[in-house]
PLY file of the C-alpha trace (Angstrom):
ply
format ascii 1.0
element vertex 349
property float x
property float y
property float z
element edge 348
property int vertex1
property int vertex2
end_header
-14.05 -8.96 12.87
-12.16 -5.84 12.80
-11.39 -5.65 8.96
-15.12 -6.11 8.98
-16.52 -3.56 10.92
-13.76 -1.30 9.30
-15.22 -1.92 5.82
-18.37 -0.89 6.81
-17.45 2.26 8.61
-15.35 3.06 6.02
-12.31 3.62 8.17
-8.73 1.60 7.72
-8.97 -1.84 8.46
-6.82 -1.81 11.58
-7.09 0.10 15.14
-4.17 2.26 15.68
-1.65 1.66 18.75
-2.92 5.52 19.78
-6.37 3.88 20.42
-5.51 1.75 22.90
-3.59 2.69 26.92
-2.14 -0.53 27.23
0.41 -2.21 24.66
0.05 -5.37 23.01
1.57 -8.47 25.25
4.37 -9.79 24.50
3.72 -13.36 25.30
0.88 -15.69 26.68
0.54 -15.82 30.43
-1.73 -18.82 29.74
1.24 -21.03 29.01
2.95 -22.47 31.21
6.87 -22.73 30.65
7.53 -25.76 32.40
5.10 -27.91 31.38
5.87 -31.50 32.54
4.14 -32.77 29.13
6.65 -33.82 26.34
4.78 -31.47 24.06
6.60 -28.57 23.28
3.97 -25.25 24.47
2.16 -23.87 21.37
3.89 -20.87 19.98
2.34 -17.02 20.83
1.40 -16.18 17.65
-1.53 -13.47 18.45
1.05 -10.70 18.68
2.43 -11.26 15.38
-1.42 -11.35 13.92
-1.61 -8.08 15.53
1.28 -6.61 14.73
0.59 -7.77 10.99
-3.37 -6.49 10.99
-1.27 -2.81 12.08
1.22 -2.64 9.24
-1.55 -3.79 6.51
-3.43 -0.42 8.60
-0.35 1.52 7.94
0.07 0.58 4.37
-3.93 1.43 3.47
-3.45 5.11 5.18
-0.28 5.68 3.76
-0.88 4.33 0.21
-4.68 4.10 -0.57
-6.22 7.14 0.68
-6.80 10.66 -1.25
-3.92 12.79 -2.76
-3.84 15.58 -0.60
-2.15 18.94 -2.30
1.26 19.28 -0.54
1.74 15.44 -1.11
4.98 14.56 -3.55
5.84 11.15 -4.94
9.27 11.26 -3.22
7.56 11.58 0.15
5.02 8.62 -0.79
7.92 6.52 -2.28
9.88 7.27 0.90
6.59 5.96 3.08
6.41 2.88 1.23
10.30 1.72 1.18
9.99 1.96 5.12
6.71 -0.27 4.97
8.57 -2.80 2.96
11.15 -2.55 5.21
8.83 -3.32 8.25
7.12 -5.58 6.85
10.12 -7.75 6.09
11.32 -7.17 9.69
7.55 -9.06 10.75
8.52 -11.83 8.40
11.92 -12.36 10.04
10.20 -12.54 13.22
7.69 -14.57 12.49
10.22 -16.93 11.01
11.82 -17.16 14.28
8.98 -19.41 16.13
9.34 -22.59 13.72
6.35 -23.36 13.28
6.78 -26.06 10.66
6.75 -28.41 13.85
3.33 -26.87 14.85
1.88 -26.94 11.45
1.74 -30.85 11.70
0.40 -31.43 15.03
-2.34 -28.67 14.42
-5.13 -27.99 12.06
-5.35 -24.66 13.04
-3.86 -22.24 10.30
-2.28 -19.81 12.89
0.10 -22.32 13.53
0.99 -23.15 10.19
4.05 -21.39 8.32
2.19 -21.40 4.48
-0.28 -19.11 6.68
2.15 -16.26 7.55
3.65 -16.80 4.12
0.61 -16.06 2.77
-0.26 -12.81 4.85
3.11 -11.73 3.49
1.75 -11.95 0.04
-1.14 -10.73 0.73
0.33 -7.49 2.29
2.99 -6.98 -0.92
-0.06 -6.78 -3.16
-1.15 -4.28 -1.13
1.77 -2.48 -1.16
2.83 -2.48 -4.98
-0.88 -2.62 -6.13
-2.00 0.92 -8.41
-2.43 3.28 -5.50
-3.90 7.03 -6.33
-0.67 8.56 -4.78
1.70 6.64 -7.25
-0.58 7.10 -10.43
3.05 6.70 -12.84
5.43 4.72 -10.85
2.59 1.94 -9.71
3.09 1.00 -13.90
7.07 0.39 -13.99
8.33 -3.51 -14.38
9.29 -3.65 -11.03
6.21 -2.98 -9.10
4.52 -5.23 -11.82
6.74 -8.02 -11.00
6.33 -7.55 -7.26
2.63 -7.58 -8.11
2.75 -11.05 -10.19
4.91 -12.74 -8.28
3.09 -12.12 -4.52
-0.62 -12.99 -6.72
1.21 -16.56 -7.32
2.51 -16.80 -4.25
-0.97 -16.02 -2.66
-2.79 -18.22 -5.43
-0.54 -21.19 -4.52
-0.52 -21.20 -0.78
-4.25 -20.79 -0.89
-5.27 -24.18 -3.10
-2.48 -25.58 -0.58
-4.55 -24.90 2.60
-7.73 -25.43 0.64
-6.05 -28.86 0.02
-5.07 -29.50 3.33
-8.62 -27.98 4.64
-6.70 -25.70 6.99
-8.43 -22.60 4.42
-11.08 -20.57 6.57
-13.90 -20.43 3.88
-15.03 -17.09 5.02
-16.08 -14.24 3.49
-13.19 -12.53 3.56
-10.82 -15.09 2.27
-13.23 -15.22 -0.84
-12.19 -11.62 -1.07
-8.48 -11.88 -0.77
-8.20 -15.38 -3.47
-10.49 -13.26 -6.07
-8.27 -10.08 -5.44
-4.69 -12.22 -5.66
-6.77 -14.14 -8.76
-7.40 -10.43 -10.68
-3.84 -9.32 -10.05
-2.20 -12.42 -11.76
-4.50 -11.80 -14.55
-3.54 -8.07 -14.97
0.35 -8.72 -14.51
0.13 -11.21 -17.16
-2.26 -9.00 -19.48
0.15 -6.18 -18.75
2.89 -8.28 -19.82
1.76 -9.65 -22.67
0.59 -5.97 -23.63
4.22 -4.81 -23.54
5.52 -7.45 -25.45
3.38 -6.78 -28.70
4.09 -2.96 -28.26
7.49 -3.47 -27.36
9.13 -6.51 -27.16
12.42 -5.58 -26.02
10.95 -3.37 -22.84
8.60 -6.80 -21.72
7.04 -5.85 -18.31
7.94 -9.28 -16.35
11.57 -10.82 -16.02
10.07 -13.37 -18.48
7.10 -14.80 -20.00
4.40 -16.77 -18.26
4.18 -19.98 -19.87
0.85 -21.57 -21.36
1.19 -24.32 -18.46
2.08 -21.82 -15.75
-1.13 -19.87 -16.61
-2.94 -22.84 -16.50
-2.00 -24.20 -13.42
-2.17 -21.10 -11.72
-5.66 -20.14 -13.10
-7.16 -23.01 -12.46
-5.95 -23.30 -8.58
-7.11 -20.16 -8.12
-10.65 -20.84 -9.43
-11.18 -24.36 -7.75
-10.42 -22.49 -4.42
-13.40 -19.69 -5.57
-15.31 -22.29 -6.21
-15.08 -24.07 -3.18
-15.51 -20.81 -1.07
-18.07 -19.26 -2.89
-20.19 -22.34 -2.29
-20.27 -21.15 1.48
-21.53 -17.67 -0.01
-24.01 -18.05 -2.69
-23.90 -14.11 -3.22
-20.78 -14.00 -4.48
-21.05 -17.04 -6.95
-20.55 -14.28 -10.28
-16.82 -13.59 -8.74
-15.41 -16.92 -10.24
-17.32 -16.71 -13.16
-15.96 -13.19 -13.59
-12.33 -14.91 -13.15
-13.24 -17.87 -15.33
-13.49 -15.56 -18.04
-10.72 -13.34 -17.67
-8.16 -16.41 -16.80
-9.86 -18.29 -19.95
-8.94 -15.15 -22.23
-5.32 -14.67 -20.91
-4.38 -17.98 -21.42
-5.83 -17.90 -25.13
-3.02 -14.52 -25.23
-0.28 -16.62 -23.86
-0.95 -19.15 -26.56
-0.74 -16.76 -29.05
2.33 -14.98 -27.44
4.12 -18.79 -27.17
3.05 -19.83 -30.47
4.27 -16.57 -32.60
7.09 -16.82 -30.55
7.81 -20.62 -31.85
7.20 -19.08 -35.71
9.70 -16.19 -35.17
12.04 -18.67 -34.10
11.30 -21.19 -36.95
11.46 -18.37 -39.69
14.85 -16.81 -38.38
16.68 -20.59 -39.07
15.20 -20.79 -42.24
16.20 -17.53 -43.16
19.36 -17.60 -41.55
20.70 -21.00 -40.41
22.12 -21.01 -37.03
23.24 -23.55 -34.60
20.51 -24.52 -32.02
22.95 -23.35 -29.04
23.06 -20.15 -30.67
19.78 -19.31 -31.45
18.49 -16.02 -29.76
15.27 -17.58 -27.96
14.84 -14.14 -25.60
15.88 -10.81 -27.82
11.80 -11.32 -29.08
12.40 -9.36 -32.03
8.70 -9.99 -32.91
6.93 -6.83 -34.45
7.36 -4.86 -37.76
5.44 -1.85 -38.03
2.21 -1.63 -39.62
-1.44 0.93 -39.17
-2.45 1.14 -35.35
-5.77 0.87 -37.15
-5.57 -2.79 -37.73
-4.36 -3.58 -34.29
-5.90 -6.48 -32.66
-6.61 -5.63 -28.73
-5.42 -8.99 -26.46
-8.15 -11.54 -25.34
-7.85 -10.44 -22.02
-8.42 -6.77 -22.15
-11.77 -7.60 -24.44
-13.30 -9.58 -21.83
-11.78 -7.50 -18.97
-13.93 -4.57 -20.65
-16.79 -7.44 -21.39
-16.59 -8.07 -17.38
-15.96 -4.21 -15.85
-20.13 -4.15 -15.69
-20.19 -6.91 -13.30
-17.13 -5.61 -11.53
-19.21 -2.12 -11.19
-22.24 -3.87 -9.93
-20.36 -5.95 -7.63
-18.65 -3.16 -5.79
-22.33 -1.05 -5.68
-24.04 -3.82 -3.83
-20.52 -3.85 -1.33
-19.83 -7.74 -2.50
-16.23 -6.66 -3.22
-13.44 -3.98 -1.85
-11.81 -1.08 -2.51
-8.46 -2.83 -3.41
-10.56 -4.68 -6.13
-12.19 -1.46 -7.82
-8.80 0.63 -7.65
-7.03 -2.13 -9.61
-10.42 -2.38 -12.21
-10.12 1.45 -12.60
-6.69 1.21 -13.22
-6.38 -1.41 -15.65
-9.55 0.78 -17.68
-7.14 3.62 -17.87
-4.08 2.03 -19.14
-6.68 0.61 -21.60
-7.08 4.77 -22.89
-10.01 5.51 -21.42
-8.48 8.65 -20.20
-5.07 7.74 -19.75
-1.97 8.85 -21.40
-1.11 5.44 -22.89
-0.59 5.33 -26.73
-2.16 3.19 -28.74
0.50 0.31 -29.97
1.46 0.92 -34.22
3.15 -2.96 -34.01
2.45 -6.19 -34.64
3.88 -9.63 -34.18
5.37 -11.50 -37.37
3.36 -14.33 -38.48
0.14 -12.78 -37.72
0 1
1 2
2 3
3 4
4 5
5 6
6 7
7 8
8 9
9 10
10 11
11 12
12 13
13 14
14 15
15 16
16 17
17 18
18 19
19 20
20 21
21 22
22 23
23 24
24 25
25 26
26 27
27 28
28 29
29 30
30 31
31 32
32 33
33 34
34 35
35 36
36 37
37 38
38 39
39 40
40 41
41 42
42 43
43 44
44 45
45 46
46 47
47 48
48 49
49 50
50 51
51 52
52 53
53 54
54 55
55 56
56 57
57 58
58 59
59 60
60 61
61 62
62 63
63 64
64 65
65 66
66 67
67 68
68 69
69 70
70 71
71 72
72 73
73 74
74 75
75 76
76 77
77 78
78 79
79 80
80 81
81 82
82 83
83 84
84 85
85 86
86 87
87 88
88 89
89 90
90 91
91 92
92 93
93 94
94 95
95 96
96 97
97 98
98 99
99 100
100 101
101 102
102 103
103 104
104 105
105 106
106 107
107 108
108 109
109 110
110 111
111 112
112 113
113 114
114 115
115 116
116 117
117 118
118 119
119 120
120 121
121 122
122 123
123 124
124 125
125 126
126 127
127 128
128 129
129 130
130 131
131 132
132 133
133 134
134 135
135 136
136 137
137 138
138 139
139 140
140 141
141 142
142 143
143 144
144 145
145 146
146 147
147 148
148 149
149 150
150 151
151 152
152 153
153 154
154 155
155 156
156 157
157 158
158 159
159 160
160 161
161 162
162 163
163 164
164 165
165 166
166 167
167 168
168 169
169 170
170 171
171 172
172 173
173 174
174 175
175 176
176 177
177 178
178 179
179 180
180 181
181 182
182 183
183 184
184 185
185 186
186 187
187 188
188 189
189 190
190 191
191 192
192 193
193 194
194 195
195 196
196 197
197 198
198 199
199 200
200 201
201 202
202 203
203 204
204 205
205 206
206 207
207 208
208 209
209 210
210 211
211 212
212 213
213 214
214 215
215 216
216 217
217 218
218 219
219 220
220 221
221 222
222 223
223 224
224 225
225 226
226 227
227 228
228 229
229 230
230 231
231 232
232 233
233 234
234 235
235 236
236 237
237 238
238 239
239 240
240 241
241 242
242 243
243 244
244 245
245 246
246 247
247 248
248 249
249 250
250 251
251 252
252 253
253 254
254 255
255 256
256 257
257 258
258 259
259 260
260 261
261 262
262 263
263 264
264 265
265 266
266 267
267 268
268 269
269 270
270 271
271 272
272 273
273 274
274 275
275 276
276 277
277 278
278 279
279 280
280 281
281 282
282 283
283 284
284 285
285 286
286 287
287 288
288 289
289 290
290 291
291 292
292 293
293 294
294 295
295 296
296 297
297 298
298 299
299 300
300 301
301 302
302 303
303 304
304 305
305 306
306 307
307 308
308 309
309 310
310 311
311 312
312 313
313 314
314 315
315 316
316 317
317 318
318 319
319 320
320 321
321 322
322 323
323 324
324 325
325 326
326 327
327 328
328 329
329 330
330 331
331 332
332 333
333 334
334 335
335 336
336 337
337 338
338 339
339 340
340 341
341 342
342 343
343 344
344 345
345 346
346 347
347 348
């Protein structure tokens, strides 16, 4: 309710600690200590929920908000290493109830550990997502890994709960699976970007496989599908995923399969022993025209699909976090961004 009402005043979607004279318990008077029951007492998990909606406050104000002029990146760098910091702090904490015991006796999700896991993610995307403060630094290979990794985190706990029916098909969860959904999408697209330009700077630690895209794509869009069902207005947001995961899967092919060529064409060229064939140096590109350059699959649908996106966000069906990383992803495209153009291509095609 209050991420709600803060979307539509427009304010961040947490109350501070300043609003408020008294501080948030500590425990639940409610249960009793000694219960005579052989049932252990259900862990108090509301002050960690609290103490979570705060931070992800925190991180919106500090990160997300409007560049004001005395503002320098070391100062918003600074902010955010002492977010990550607390935020790993609330994960140690919450670790300390054990709730894997509560998790089977309840079908409640508060009690369940895949659920705090999953805030967790949740909160790192919005941490290393593009943010208007860090306009540069939000594109180096370690944010984008931070960003890939926490979307499949998110995107596999989610088809989890959905599988277990411990998801809350809400509104707001339909928001949060399409957001985690779009950030896979651009990590991998951003990847596979870098490793036509440049194949020896890739973007990720290493490449998304054709299966891994699959299986992660298509968890993330039976658990849209099943939400949006609850929320007919929102129906185009899987569609809008369908086609982006369906044209960076058709790029991974294409990355996997020129890789598989390279390979084949070095030991014909040069026979080697199998043990010492160089599978990850992906020297894959000779230079050629940046006039004949192919764009990837993904970034031709994602520019297909920004209309939708636009009209989405106008009639307030999707958030902020969901826009910035659209705009974003236009610019490193070169619609006004500093970006080159690539002048490689990839042997074999």
């Amino acid at each position: 309710m209050d991420r709600i009402t803060s979307l539509i005043l427009g304010r961040p979607c947490a109350i501070r600690d300043d609003d408020f004279d008294h501080v948030c318990p500590t425990e639940d008077p409610t249960i009793c200590p000694t219960s005579s029951t052989d049932t252990p007492p259900a862990p108090f998990v509301f002050r960690h929920i609290v103490s979570y909606r705060l931070l992800c406050g925190r991180i919106v104000s500090a990160l997300h908000r409007k560049k004001a002029p005395d503002t320098t990146e070391q100062h918003v760098l600074r902010i955010r290493q002492e977010l990550c910091a607390d935020l790993e702090r609330w994960k140690h904490d919450v670790e300390q109830l054990h709730l894997e015991h509560s998790s089977q006796i309840s079908s409640s999700c508060h009690l369940s550990t895949e659920w705090y896991n999953l805030l967790y993610s949740n909160a790192m995307l919005i941490l290393w997502r593009p943010s208007p403060l860090l306009p540069d630094i939000s594109h180096d290979a370690n944010s984008l890994q931070h960003i890939f990794d926490s979307a499949k985190q998110s995107i596999t706990i989610y088809a989890s709960l959905h599988k277990s029916r411990k998801i809350n098909y809400s509104w707001i969860t339909l928001q949060s699976v399409f957001l985690a959904g779009l950030s896979y999408v651009y990590a991998c697209g951003r990847h596979f970007r870098s490793r036509w330009r440049n194949p020896t700077e890739p973007s990720l630690q290493k490449d998304p496989t054709t299966i891994e895209v699959v299986n992660d794509t298509r968890a993330c869009s039976n658990v849209l599908v099943a939400v949006s069902e609850r929320w007919n207005a929102l129906r185009n947001c899987h569609e809008v995923f369908d086609r982006l995961s369906d044209a960076v899967l058709s790029d991974a092919i294409k990355l996997q399969t020129a890789q598989a060529q390279h390979v084949a064409q070095s030991m014909i060229q040069q026979p080697v022993s199998i043990n010492n064939a160089n599978f990850g140096s992906g020297n894959l590109m000779t230079p050629r025209d940046a006039t004949t350059f192919s764009p990837l699959a993904v970034d031709t649908e994602f520019l297909h699909c920004f209309d939708d996106l636009q009209q989405l966000y106008n009639m307030q069906q999707i958030e902020d976090p969901i826009m910035e990383l659209s705009q974003d992803w236009l610019g490193y495209l070169g619609n006004g961004s500093e970006f080159p153009e690539p002048s490689y291509h990839m042997s074999g095609y």
